[in-house]
ZABA-700840 format. One record per residue: residue in three letters; x, y, z of N, C-alpha, C in turn. Coordinates in nm, 3 decimals. Each point is the difference from the previous one (the first is absolute). Example, Ala and Ser with C-alpha at 12.3 -4.5 7.8 and 13.67 -1.06 7.14 Angstrom:
<r ALA, <1.319, -0.569, 0.780>, <-0.089, 0.119, 0.000>, <0.090, 0.120, 0.000>>
<r SER, <-0.035, 0.105, -0.072>, <0.082, 0.119, 0.006>, <-0.077, 0.109, 0.073>>
This chain:
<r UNK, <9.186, 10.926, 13.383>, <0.029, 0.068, -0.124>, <0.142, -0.030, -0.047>>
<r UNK, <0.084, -0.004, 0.090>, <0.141, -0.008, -0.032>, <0.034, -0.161, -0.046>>
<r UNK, <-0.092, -0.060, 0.012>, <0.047, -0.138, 0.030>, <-0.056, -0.024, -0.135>>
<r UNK, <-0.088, 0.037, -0.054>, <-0.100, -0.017, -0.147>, <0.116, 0.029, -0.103>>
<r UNK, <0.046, 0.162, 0.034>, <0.078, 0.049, -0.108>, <0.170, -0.078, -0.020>>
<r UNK, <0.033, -0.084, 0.122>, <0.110, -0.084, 0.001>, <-0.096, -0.155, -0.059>>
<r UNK, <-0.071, -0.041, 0.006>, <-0.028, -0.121, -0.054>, <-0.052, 0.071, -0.204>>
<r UNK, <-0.063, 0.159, -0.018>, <0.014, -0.047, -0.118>, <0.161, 0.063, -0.092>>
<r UNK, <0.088, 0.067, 0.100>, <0.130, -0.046, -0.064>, <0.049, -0.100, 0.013>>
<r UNK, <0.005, -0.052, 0.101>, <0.030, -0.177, -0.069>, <-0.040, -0.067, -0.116>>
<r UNK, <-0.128, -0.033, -0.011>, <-0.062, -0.041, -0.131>, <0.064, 0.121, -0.115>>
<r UNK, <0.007, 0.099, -0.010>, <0.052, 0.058, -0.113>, <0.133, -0.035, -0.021>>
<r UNK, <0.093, -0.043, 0.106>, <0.124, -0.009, -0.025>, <-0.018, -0.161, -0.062>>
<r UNK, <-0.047, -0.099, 0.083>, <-0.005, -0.098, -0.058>, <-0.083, -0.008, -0.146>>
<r UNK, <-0.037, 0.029, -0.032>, <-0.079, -0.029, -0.140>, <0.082, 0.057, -0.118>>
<r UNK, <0.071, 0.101, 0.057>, <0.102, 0.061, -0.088>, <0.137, -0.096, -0.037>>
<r UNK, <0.016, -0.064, 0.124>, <0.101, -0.081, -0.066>, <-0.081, -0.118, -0.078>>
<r UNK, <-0.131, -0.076, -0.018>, <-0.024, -0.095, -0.023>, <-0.038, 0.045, -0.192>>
<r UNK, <0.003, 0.142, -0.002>, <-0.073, 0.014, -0.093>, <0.180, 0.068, -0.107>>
<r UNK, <0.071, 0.002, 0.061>, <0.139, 0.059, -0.097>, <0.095, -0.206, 0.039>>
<r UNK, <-0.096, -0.114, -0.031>, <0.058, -0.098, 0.001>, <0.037, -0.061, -0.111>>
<r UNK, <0.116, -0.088, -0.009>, <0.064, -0.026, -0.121>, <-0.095, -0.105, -0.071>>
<r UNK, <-0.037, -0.020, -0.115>, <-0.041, -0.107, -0.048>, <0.115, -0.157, -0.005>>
<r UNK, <-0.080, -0.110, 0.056>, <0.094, -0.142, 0.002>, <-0.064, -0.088, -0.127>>
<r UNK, <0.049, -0.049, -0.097>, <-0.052, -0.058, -0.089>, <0.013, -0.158, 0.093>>
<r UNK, <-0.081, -0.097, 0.017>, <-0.024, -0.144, 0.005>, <0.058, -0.068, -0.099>>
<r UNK, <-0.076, 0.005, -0.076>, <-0.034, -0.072, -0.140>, <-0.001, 0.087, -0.126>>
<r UNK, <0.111, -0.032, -0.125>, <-0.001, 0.080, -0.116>, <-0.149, -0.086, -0.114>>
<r UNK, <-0.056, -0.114, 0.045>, <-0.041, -0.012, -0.076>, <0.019, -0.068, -0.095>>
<r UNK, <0.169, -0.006, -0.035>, <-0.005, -0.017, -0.162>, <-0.038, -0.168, -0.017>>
<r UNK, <-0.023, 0.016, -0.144>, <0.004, -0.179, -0.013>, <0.060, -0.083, 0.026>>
<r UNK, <0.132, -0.028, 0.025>, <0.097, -0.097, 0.088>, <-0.059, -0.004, 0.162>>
<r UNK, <-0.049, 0.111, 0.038>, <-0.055, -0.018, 0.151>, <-0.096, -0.051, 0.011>>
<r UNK, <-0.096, 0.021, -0.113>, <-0.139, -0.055, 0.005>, <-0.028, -0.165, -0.021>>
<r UNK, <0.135, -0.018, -0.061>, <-0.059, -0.141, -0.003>, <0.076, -0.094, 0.093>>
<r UNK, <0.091, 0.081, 0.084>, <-0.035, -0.092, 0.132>, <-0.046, -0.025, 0.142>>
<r UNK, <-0.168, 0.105, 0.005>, <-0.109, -0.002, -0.011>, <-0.058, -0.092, 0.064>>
<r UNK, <-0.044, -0.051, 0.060>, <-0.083, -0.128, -0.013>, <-0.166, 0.040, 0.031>>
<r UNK, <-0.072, -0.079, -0.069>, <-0.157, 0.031, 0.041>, <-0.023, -0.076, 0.161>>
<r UNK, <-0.088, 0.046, 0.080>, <-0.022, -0.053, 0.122>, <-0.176, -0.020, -0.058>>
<r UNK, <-0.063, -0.126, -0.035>, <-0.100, 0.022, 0.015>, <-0.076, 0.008, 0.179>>
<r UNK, <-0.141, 0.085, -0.038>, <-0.088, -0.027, 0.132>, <-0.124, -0.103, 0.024>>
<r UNK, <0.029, -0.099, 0.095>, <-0.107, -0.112, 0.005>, <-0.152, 0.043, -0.013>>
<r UNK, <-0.058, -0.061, -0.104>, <-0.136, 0.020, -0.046>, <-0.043, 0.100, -0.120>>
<r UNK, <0.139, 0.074, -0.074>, <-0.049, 0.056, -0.084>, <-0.020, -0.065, -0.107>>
<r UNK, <-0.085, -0.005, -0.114>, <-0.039, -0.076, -0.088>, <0.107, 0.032, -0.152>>
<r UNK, <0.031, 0.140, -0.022>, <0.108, 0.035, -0.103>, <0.130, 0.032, 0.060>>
<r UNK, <0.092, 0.049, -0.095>, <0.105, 0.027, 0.059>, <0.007, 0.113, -0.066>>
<r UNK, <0.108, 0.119, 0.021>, <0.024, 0.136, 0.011>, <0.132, -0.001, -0.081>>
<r UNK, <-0.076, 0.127, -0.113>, <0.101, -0.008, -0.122>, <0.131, 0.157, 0.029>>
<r UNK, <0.100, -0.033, -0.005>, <0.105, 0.082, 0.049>, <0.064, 0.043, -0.154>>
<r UNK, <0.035, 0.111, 0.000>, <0.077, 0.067, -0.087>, <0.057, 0.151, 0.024>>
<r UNK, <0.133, 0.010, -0.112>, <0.013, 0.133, 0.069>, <-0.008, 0.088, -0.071>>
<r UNK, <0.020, 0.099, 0.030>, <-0.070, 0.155, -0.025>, <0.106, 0.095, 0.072>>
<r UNK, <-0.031, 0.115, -0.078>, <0.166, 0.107, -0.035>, <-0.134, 0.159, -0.017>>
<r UNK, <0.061, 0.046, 0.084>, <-0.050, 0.187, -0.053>, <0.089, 0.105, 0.058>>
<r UNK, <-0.039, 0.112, 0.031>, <0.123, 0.122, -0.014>, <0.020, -0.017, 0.173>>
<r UNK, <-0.015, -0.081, 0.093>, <0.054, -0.014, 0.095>, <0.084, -0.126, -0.014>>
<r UNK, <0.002, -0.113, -0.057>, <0.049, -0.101, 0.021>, <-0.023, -0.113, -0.015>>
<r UNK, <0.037, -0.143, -0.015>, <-0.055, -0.106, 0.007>, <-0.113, -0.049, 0.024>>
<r UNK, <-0.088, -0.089, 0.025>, <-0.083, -0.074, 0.106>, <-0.021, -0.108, -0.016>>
<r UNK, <-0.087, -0.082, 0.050>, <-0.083, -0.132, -0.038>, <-0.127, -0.015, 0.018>>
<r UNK, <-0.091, -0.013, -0.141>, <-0.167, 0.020, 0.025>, <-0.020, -0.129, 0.017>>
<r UNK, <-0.096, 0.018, 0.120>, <-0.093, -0.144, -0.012>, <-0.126, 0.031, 0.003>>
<r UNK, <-0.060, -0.133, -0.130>, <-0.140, 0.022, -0.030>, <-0.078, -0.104, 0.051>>
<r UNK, <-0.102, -0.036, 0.088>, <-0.061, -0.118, 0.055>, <-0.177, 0.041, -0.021>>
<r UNK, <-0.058, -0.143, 0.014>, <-0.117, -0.021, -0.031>, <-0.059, -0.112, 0.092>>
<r UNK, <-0.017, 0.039, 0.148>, <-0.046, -0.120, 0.038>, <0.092, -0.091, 0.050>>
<r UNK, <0.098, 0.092, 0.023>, <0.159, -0.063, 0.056>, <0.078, 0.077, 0.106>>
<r UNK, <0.109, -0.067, 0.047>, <0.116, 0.034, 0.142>, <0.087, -0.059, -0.007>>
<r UNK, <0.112, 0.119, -0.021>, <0.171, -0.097, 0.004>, <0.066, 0.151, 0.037>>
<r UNK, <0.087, -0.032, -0.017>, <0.112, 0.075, 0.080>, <0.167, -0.063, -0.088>>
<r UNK, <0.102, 0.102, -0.058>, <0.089, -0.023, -0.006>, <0.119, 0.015, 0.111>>
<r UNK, <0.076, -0.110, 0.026>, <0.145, -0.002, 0.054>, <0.124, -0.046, -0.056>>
<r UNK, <0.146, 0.040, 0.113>, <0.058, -0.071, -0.101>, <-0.005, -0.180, 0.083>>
<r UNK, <0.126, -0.040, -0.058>, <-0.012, -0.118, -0.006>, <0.080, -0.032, 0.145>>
């Protein structure tokens, strides 16, 4: 019993710190970042994967729309 109620304060203590964690931005996104970008295509896809970006009340992003396709952006 004692050993239950010490393993689920642990997990409460830990989740508490994971959940009051700072946000790290990567990537802003903006257009100067995006375009140096590079497409990675994937062997055997027949199209390629259309990238653009996109903005709402959280922030930046980059949509990709595919059809029958696989790529992946990196940088360079």
């Amino acid at each position: 019993m004692l050993k239950k109620n010490l393993l689920l304060i642990f997990l409460i203590l830990t989740f508490q710190q994971t959940l009051s964690a700072e946000t790290i931005k990567v990537f802003n996104f903006t257009e100067s970042e995006f375009k140096t970008l590079k497409v990675k295509k994937v062997r055997g896809a027949d199209a390629k994967t259309k990238y653009s970006l996109g903005k709402n009340e959280y922030g930046n992003f980059i949509r990709s729309e595919s059809e029958n396709a696989a790529s992946g952006l990196g940088k360079v």
